[in-house]
C-alpha positions as CSV (number, residue, x, y, z in Angstrom):
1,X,-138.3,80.4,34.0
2,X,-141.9,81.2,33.1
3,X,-143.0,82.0,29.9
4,X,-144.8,84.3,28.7
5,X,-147.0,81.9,26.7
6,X,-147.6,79.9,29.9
7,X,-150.4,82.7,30.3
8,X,-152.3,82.6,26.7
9,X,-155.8,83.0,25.9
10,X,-156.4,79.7,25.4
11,X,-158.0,79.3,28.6
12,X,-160.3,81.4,28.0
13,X,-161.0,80.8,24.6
14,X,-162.1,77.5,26.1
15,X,-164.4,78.7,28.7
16,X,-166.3,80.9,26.4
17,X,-169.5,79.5,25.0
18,X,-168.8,78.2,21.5
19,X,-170.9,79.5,18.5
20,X,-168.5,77.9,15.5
21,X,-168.7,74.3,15.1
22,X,-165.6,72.5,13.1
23,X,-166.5,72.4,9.6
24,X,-168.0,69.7,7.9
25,X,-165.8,69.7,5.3
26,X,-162.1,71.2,3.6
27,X,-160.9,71.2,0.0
28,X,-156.8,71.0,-0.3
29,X,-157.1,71.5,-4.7
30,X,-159.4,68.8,-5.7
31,X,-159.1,66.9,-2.6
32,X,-161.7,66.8,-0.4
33,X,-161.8,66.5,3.0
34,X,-164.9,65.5,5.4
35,X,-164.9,66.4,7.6
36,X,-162.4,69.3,8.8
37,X,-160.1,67.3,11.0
38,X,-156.4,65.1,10.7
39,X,-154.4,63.1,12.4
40,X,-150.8,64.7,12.5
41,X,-148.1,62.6,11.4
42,X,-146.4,61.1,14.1
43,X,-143.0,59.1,13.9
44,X,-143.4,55.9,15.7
45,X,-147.2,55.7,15.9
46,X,-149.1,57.0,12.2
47,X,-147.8,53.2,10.4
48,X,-150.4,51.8,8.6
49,X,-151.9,49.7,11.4
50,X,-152.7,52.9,13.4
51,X,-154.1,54.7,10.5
52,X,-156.6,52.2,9.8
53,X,-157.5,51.6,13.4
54,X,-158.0,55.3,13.8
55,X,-160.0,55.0,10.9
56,X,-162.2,52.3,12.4
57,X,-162.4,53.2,16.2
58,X,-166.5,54.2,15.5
59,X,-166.5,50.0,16.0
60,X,-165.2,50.4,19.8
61,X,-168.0,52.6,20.3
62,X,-172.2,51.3,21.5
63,X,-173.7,54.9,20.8
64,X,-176.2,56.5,22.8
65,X,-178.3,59.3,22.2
66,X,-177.9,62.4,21.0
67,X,-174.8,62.4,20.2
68,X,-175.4,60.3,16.4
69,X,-173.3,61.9,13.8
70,X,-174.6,63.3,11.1
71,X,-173.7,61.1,8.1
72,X,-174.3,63.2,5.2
73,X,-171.8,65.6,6.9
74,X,-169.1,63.7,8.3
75,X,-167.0,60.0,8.2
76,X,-169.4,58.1,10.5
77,X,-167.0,55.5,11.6
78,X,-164.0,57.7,13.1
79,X,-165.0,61.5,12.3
80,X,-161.4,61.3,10.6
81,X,-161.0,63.6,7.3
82,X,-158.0,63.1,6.5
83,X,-154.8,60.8,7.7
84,X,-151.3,61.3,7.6
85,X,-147.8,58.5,7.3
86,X,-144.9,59.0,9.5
87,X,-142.5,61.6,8.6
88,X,-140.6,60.3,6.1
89,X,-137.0,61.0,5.2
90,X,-136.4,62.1,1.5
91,X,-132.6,61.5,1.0
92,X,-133.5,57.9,2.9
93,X,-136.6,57.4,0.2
94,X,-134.7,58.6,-3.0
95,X,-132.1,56.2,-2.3
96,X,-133.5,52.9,-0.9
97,X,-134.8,49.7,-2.8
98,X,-138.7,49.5,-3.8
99,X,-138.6,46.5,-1.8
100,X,-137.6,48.7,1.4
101,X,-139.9,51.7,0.6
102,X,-143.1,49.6,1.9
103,X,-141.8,50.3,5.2
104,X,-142.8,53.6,4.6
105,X,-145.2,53.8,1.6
106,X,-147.5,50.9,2.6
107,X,-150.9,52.0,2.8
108,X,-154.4,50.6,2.2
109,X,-157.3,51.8,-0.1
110,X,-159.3,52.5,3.0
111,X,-157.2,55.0,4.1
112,X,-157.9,57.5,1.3
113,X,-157.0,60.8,1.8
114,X,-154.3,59.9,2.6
115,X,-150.9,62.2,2.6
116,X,-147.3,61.2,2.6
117,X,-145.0,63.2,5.0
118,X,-141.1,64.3,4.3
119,X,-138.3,65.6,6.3
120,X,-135.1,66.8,4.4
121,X,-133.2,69.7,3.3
122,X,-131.9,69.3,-0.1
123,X,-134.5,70.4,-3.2
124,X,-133.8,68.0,-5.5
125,X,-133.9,65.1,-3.1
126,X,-137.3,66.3,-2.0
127,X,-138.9,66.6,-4.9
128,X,-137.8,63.0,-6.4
129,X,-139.2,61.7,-3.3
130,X,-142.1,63.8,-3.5
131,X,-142.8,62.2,-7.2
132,X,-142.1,58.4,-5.6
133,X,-145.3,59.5,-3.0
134,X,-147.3,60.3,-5.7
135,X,-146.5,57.6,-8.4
136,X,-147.4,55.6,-5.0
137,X,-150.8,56.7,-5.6
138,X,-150.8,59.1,-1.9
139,X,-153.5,62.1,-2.7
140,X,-151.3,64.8,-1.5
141,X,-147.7,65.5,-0.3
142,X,-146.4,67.0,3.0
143,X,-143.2,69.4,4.1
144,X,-142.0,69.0,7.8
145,X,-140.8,72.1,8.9
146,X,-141.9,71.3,12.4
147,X,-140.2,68.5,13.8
148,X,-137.5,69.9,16.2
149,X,-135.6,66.3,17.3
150,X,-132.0,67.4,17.7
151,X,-130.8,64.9,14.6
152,X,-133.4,66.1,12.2
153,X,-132.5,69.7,13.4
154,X,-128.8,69.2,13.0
155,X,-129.3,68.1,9.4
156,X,-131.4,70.7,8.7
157,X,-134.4,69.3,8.4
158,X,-137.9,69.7,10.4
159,X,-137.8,72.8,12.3
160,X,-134.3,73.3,11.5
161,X,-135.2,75.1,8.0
162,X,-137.0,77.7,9.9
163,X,-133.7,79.6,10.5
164,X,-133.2,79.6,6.1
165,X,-136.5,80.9,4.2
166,X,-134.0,81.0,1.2
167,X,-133.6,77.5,1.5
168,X,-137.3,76.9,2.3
169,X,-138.6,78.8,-1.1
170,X,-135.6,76.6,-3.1
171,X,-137.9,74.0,-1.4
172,X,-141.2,74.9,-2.2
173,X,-140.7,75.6,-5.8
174,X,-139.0,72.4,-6.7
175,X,-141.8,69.7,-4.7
176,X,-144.4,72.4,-6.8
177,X,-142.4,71.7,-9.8
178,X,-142.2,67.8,-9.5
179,X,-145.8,66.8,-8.4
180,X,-149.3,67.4,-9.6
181,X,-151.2,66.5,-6.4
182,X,-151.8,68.9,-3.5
183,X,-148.7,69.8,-1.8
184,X,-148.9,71.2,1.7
185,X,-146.5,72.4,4.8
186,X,-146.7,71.5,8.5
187,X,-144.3,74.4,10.5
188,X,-144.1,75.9,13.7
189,X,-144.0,79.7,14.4
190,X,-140.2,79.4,14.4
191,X,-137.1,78.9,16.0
192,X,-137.0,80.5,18.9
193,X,-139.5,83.8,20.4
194,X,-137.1,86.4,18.7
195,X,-137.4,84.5,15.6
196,X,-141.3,84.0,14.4
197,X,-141.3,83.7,10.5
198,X,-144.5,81.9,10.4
199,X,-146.6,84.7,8.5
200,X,-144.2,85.4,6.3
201,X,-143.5,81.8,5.8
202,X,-147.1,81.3,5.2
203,X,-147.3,84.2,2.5
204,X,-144.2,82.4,0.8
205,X,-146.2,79.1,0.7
206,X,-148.9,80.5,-1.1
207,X,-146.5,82.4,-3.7
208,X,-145.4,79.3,-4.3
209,X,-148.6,77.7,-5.4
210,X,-148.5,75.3,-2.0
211,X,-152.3,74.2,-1.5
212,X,-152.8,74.4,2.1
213,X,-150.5,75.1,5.6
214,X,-150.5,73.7,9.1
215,X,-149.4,75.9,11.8
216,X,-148.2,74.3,15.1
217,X,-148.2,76.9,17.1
218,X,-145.2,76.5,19.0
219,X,-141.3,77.3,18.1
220,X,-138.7,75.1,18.1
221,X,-137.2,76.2,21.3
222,X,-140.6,75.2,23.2
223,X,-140.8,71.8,22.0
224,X,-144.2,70.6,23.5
225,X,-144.3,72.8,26.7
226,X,-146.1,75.8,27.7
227,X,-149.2,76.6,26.0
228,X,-149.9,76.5,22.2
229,X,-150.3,79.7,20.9
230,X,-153.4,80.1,18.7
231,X,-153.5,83.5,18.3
232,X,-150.4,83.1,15.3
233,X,-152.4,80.8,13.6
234,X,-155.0,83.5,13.3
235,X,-152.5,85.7,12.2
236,X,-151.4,83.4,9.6
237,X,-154.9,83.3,8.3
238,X,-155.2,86.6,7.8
239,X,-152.5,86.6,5.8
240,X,-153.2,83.9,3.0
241,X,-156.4,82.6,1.1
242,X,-155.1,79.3,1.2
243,X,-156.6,77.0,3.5
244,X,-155.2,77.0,6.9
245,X,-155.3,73.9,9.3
246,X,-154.2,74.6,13.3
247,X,-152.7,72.4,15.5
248,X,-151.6,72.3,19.1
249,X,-153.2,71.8,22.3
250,X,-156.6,70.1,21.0
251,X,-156.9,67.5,23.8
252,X,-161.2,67.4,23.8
253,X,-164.1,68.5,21.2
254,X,-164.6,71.3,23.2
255,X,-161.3,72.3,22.4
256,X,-161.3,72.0,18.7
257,X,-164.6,74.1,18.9
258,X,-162.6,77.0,20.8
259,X,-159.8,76.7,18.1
260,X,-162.2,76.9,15.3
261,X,-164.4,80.1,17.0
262,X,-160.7,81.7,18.2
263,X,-158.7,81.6,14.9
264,X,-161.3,81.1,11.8
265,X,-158.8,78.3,10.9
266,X,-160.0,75.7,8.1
267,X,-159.7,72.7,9.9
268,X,-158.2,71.1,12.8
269,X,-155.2,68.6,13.4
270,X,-154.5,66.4,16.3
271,X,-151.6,64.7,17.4
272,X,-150.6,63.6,21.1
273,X,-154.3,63.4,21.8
274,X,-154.9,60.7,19.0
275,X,-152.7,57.7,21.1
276,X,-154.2,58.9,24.4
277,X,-158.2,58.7,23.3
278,X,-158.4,57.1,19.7
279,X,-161.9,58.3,20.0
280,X,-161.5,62.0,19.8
281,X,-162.2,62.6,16.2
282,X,-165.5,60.2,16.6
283,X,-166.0,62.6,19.4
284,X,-165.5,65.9,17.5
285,X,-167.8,64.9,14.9
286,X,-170.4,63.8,17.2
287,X,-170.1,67.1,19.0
288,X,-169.9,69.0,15.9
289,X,-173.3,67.4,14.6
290,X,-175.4,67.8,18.3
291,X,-174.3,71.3,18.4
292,X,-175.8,71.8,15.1
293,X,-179.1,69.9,15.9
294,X,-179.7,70.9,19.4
295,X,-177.6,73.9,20.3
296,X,-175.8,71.4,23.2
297,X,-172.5,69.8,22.0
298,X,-172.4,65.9,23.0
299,X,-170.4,63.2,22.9
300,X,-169.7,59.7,23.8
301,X,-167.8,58.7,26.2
302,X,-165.8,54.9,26.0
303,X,-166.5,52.3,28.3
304,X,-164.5,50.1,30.1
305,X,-165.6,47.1,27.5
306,X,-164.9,50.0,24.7
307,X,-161.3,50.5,25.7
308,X,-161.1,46.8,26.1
309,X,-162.2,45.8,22.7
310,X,-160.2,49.1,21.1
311,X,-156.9,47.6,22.5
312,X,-157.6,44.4,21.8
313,X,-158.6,44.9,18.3
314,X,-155.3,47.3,18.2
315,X,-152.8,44.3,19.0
316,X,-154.6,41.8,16.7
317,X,-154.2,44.2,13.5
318,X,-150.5,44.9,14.5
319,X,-149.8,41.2,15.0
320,X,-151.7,40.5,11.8
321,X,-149.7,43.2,9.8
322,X,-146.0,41.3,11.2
323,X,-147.7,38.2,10.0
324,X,-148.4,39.1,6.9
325,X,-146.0,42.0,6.0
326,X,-143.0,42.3,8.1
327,X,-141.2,44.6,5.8
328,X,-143.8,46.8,6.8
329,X,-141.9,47.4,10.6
330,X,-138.5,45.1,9.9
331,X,-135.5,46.2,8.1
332,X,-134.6,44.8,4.9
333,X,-131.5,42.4,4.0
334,X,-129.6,41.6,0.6
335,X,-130.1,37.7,0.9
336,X,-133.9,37.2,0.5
337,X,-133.9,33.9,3.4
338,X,-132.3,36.2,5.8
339,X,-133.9,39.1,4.8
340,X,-137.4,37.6,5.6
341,X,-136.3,36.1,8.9
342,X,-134.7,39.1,10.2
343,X,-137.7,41.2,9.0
344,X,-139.9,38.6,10.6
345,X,-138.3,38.9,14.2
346,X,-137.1,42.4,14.1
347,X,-141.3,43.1,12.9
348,X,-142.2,41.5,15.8
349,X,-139.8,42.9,18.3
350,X,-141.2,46.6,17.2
351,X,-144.9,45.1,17.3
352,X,-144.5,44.3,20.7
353,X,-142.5,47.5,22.0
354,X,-145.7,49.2,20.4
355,X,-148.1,47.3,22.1
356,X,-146.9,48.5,24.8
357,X,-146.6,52.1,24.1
358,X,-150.1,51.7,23.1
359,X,-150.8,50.4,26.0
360,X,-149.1,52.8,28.3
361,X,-150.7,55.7,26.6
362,X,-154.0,54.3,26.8
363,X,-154.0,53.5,30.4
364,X,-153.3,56.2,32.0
365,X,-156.1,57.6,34.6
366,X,-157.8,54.0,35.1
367,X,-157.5,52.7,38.6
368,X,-154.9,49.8,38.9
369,X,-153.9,50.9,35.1
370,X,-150.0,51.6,36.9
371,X,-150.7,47.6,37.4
372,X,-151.0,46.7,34.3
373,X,-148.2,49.1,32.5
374,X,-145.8,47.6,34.8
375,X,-147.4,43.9,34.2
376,X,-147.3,44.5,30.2
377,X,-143.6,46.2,29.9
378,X,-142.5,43.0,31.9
379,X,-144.4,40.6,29.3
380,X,-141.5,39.3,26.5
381,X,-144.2,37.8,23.5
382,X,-147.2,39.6,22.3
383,X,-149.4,36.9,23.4
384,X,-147.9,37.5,27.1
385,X,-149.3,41.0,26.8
386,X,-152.9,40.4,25.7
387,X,-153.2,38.0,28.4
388,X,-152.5,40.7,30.9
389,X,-155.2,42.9,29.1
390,X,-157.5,40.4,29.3
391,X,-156.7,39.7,33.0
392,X,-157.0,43.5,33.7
393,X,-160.5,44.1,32.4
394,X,-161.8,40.7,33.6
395,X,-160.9,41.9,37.2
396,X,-162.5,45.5,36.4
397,X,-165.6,43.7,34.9
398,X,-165.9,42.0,38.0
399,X,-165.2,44.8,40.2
400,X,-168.0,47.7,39.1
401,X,-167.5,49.9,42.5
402,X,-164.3,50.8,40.3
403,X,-164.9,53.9,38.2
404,X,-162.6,55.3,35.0
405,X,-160.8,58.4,36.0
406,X,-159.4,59.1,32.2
407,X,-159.8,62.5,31.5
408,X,-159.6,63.4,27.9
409,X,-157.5,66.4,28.1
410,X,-154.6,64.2,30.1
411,X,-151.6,64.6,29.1
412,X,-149.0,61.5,27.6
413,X,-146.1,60.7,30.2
414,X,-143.5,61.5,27.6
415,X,-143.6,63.3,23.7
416,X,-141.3,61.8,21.5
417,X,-139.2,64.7,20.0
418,X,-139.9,63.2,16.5
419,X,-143.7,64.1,16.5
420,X,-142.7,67.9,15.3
């Protein structure tokens, strides 16, 4: 059946010539955030070893002319304002050993701001984890209300708390209670089309001293298809004077620009398009800062030898994180022996699986690229894999009558449910 929302304005909201820029910079309380942009928290891929690379990708990057950013305005390395961990669970952080919380709490000092993520439904257990993020040191805290995997939903958590604003204020007021740092929300406009509560929701954030919101402008019942619908984020910032940050369907700069000029919102956030081009937020902020200096919005475009040495340099961080802390991606045991072994082989097991993930996403739209998916998910060891990467671009370096096809608003094969 065909939506209603399959016909939004966001097509034109594209086309039209754009006269507001992202800004160059945020405040969530005394946290400040240059410039305007963040990578959503996504289960599976925002671990510490993506966080950083996304935080370094400016290195994959030779850049040409005029598309500089503006330094004194923006992060000149990835264009990146602010990062975000995995959701978290809360009843699973409240309860586990320190030892085991560095699977999810690791983090580095270069990835300040930072903000810790968490999925749950009970109050209490929320806000002790909520204090745990911030004794961690994280520079704000983060509700999902968004995340609309069937066994999140069917514990109540993620989207599933859009169906109990009760429950949602009980929320609210005990994280607000138990931490001192920014505390934010990422929802969706609801659960289903008969049932958008994101306004109201958005007032009741505010009431209850929240610092910021995150609309995803999609219900539950949509998941990821159809079109986002922007015009309920601006319908949410009409309705609070807390800073609002939109999300959904931001796949070029072009498109966080029509965002920006269609709802007023405070900043952007970007999710699926993050794994696909790692470059986007360089891209945003070199579009942003061109715009500004010459009216025409520019941006760099990666190479062949870009996305080779951004993959590369990808699998040599993860592999370097296993090496050095597998209880950052392994399980943890009761015997210590064990416990490291198994950490050390399940680490690398999941290092590999997301090399190729990575791999998959980033591949997509370069002739022969079907190749080398199929060539990588047959590889068993990481080093197996990077030899395959290295064959593949050899070849294209050798072969320049082949051009890229990538297109930067192309969609991933598959969205995990978990990304809310």
């Amino acid at each position: 059946m065909k939506k209603e929302w399959d016909n939004s304005a966001i097509t034109a909201a594209r086309a039209m010539p754009h006269m507001a820029r992202v800004p160059a910079e945020l405040h969530i309380g005394p946290v400040r955030i240059a410039p305007a942009t963040v990578l959503a928290p996504m289960a599976g891929v925002t671990d510490t070893v993506f966080r950083r690379f996304i935080k370094n990708v400016g290195m994959f990057t030779n850049p040409a002319e005029p598309a500089d950013v503006d330094i004194e305005t923006s992060n000149e390395t990835s264009g990146c304002g602010l990062i975000m961990t995995e959701f978290t669970s809360a009843d699973g952080l409240s309860r586990m050993r320190e030892t085991k919380r560095k699977r999810y709490l690791t983090y580095y000092e270069d990835e300040h701001p930072i903000s810790a993520q968490l999925f749950g439904s009970n109050p209490e257990t929320l806000a002790d984890s909520a204090r745990i993020c911030e004794d961690a040191g994280f520079d704000l805290v983060d509700l999902n209300l968004g995340c609309p995997a069937k066994r999140v939903v069917a514990c109540n958590g993620g989207s599933g708390l859009l169906r109990d604003l009760p429950r949602i204020r009980e929320i609210f007021e005990a994280i607000r209670k138990s931490v001192s740092i920014p505390f934010t929300v990422k929802f969706r406009m609801g659960w289903n089309d008969t049932n958008i509560v994101c306004v109201e929701l958005a007032k009741m954030a505010e009431d209850c001293g929240l610092n910021a919101v995150a609309l995803h402008a999609r219900t539950r019942e949509q998941g990821y298809a159809g079109d986002a619908r922007w015009e309920w984020i601006a319908a949410v910032k009409d309705a609070v004077s807390i800073p609002v940050i939109g999300n959904g369907d931001i796949r070029t700069p072009e498109d966080a620009a029509a965002m920006v000029e269609s709802t007023r919102c405070d900043a952007v956030m970007i999710g699926r398009a993050a794994p696909a081009n790692p470059w986007i937020f360089r891209q945003i902020a070199q579009y942003t800062a061109s715009k500004q200096s010459t009216g025409i919005g520019a941006y760099d475009k990666p190479t062949d030898m870009d996305r080779y040495r951004m993959i590369r340099d990808y699998f040599e961080r993860l592999m370097a994180e296993v090496a050095e802390h597998p209880e950052v991606l392994g399980p943890a045991d009761d015997d210590l022996s064990k416990r490291l072994k198994r950490n050390h082989e399940s680490a690398q097991r999941d290092a590999i699986g997301r090399m190729k993930q990575f791999a998959s996403w980033f591949t997509h739209g370069i002739p022969g690229g079907a190749t080398l998916r199929r060539d990588i998910f047959e590889a068993k060891r990481g080093a197996q894999v990077m030899d395959k990467v290295e064959a593949f671009f050899t070849t294209r370096a050798n072969a320049p009558e082949l051009e890229s096809t990538l297109e930067p608003d192309e969609e991933l094969d598959a969205t995990p449910a978990s990304w809310g």
